[in-house]
C-alpha positions as a printed Julia matrix, in Angstrom:
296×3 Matrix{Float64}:
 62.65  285.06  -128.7
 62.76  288.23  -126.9
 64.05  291.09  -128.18
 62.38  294.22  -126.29
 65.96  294.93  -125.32
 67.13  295.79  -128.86
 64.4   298.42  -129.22
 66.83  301.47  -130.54
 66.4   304.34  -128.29
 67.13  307.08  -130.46
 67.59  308.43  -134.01
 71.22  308.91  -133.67
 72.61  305.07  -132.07
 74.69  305.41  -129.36
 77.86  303.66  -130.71
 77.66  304.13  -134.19
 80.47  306.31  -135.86
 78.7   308.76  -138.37
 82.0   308.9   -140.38
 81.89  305.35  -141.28
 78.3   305.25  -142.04
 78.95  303.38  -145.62
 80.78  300.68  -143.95
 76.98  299.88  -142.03
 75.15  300.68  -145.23
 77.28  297.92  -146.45
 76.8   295.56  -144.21
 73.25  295.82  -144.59
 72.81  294.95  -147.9
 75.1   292.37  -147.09
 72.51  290.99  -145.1
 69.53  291.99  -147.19
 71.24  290.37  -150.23
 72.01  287.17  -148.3
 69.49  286.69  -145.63
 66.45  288.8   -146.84
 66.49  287.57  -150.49
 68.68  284.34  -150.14
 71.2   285.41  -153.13
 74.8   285.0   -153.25
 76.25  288.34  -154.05
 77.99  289.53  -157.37
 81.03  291.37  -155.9
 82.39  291.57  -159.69
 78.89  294.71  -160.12
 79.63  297.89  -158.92
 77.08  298.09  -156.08
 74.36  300.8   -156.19
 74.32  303.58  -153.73
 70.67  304.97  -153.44
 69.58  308.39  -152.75
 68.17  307.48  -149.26
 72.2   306.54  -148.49
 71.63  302.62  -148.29
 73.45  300.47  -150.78
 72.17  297.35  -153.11
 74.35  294.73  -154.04
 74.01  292.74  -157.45
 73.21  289.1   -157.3
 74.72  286.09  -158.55
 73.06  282.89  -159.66
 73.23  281.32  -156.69
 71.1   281.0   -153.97
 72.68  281.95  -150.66
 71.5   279.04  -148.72
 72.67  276.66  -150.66
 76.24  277.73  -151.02
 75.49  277.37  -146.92
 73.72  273.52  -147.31
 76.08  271.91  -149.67
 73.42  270.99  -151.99
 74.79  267.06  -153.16
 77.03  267.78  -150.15
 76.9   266.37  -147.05
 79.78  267.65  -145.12
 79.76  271.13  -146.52
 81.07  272.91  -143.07
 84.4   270.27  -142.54
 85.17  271.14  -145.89
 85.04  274.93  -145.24
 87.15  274.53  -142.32
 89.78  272.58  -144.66
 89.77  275.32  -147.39
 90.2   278.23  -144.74
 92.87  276.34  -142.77
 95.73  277.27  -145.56
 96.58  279.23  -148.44
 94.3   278.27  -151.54
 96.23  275.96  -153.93
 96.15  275.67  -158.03
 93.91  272.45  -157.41
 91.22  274.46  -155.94
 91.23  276.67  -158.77
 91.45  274.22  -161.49
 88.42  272.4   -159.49
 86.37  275.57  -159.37
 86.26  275.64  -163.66
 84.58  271.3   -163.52
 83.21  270.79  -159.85
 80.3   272.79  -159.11
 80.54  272.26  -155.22
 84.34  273.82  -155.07
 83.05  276.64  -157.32
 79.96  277.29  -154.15
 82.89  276.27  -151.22
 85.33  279.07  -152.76
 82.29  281.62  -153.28
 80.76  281.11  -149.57
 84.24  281.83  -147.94
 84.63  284.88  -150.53
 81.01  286.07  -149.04
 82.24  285.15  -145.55
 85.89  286.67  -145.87
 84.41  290.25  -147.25
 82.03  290.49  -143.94
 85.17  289.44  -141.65
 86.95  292.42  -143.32
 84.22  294.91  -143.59
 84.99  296.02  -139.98
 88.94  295.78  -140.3
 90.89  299.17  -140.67
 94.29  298.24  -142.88
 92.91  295.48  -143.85
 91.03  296.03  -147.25
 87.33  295.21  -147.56
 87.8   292.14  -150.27
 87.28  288.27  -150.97
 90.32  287.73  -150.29
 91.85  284.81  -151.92
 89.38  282.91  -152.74
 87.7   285.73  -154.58
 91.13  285.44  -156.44
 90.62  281.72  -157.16
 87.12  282.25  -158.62
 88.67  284.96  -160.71
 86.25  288.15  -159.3
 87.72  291.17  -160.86
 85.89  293.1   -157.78
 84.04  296.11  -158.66
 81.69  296.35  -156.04
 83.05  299.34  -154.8
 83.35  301.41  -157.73
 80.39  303.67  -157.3
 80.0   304.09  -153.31
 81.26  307.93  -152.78
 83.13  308.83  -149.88
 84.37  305.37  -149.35
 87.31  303.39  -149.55
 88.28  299.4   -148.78
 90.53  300.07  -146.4
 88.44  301.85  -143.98
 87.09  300.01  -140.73
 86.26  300.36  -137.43
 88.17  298.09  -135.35
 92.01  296.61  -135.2
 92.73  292.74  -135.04
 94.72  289.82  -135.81
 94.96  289.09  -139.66
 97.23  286.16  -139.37
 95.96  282.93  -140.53
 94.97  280.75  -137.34
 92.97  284.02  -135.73
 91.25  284.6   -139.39
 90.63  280.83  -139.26
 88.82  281.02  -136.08
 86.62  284.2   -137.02
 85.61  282.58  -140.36
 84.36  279.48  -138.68
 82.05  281.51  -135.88
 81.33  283.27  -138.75
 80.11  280.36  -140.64
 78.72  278.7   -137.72
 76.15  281.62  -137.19
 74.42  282.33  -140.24
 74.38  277.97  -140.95
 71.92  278.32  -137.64
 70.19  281.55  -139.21
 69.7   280.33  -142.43
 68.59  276.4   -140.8
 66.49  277.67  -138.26
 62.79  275.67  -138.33
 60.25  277.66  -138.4
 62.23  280.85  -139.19
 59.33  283.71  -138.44
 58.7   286.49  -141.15
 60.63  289.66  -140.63
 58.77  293.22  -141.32
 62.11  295.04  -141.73
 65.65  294.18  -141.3
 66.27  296.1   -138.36
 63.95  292.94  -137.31
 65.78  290.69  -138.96
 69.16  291.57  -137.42
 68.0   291.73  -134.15
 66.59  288.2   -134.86
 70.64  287.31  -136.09
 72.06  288.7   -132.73
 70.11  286.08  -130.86
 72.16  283.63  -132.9
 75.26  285.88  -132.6
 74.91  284.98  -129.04
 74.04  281.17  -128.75
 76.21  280.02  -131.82
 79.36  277.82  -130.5
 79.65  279.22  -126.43
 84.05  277.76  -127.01
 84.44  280.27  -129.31
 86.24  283.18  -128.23
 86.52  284.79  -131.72
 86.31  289.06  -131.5
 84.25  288.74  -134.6
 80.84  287.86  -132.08
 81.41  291.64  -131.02
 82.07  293.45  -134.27
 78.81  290.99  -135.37
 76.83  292.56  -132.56
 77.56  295.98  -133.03
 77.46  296.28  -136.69
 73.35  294.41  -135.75
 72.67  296.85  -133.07
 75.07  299.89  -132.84
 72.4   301.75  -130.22
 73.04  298.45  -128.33
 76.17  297.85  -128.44
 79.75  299.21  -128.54
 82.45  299.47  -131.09
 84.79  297.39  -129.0
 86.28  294.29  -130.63
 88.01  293.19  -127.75
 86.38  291.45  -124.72
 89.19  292.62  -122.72
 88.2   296.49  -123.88
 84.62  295.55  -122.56
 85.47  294.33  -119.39
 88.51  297.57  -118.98
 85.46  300.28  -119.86
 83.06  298.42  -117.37
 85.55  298.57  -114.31
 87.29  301.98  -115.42
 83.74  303.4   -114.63
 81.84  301.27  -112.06
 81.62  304.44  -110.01
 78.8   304.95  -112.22
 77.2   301.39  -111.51
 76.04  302.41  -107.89
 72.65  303.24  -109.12
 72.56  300.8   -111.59
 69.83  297.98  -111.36
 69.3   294.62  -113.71
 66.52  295.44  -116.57
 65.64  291.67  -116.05
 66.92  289.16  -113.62
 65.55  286.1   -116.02
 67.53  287.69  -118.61
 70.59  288.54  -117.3
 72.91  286.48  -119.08
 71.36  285.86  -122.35
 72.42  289.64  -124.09
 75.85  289.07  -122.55
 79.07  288.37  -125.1
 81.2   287.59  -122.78
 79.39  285.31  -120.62
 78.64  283.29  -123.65
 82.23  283.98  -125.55
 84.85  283.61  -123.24
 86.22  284.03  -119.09
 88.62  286.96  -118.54
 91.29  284.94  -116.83
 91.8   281.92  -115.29
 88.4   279.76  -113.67
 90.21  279.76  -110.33
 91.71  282.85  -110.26
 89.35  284.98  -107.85
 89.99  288.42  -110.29
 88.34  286.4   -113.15
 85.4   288.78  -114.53
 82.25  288.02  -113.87
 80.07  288.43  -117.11
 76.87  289.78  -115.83
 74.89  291.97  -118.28
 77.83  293.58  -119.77
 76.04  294.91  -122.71
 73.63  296.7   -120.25
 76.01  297.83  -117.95
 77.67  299.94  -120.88
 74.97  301.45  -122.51
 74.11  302.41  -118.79
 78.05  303.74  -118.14
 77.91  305.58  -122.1
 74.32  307.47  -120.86
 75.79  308.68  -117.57
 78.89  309.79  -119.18
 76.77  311.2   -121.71
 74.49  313.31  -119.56
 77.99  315.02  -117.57
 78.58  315.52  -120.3
């Protein structure tokens, strides 16, 4: 797997926004908690905020991955698709207190509900539902200064079908993560998440869920840009190819494969001739942001 292109090329990221820098801190011990360690979190702990500015999260009895595999479960994923389809009913709940696997099925989408709303702004940072079902009295948040659940970086649909659709990329990536053979040791997790956005990439192409981008940046903010929106992508591209003239392709035999549009979805119709072409998006900004940067 390469990943010489997610080398970060400064101290400050070129995307990142400073004034949210909790919401990151979060999601990396989201991703410590759950990828690093393989624990489910405890989102009823008040999390710890270190000196250094990065966060812990407690831990739960549960192993991570197999709230993921369904242990005793074989069809773990069509069942998440079920729950997260509608509104969670009094027979979930009841189940959760006697059935062990709806207890893990209601605490995965909690986990997977809180990282689709990390990013949100208006929308508070929660588990949602079926947090509600489990009964979390959620005190993560208690002790992180300077911070507040309804911060976020980005604007989208909250109604139930787009949510649906998120939850299930969502889902669909870190199953691959967490089931990938031969998974390599990581020496840090800036390895680590560079190691997720290959997956962030390659997980279901017919998705056209906005969370792959908010994935991506929260990963890699020097690499890419706090745009949720394809469309947004594709408008900040052409609103400044005047800058593209001296632009040339890091990598031919890469071109496509750190491109989220390419692999999430066709701006317009296939025969429509204005359709975008996704080639090297990612690149091409981070090239545009520099040269707006340095006339800056």
């Amino acid at each position: 797997m390469d990943m010489s292109c997610a080398v970060q090329t400064n101290d400050s990221p070129r995307f990142k926004l400073e004034e949210n820098e909790k919401i990151y801190a979060l999601f990396d011990a989201f991703i410590k908690k759950t990828l690093v360690e393989d624990r489910a979190i405890d989102f009823s702990a008040p999390a710890i905020l270190n000196e250094d500015g990065t966060i812990e999260f407690y831990e739960s009895d549960y192993r991570f991955s197999d709230l993921i595999r369904g242990v005793g479960h074989n069809n773990t994923k069509a069942c998440f698709e079920q729950l997260i389809a509608k509104r969670v009913t009094k027979e979930y709940k009841l189940l959760a207190t006697s059935e062990p696997f709806v207890e893990k099925l209601l605490l995965l989408s909690a986990h997977f509900y809180w990282l689709w709303s990390l990013g949100i702004s208006f929308c508070e940072t929660s588990c949602g539902e079926y947090g509600k079902a489990l009964s979390i009295n959620e005190g993560w948040a208690d002790y992180i200064d300077d911070y507040y659940v309804g911060q976020g970086l980005w604007s989208t649909s909250t109604t139930r079908p787009a949510r649906k659709k998120e939850l299930m990329l969502i889902y669909s990536i870190f199953e691959q993560f967490i089931t990938w053979p031969k998974k390599p040791t990581f020496k840090n997790l800036f390895e680590l998440k560079q190691a997720l956005v290959h997956f962030v990439f390659k997980t279901k192409l017919d998705s056209n869920a906005p969370i792959r981008n908010g994935l991506l940046h929260f990963c890699n903010p020097d690499r890419y840009i706090d745009f949720y929106r394809y469309e947004s992508k594709v408008q900040y591209v052409e609103n400044n190819s005047n800058l593209l003239r001296d632009y040339k392709v890091s990598d031919y035999a890469q071109m496509l494969t750190q491109d989220g549009l390419y692999f999430s979805t066709r701006i317009g119709k296939v025969e429509d001739h204005l359709v975008y072409k996704a080639n090297r998006t990612e690149e091409k900004i981070c090239y545009i942001y520099d040269k707006l940067t340095q006339v800056g």
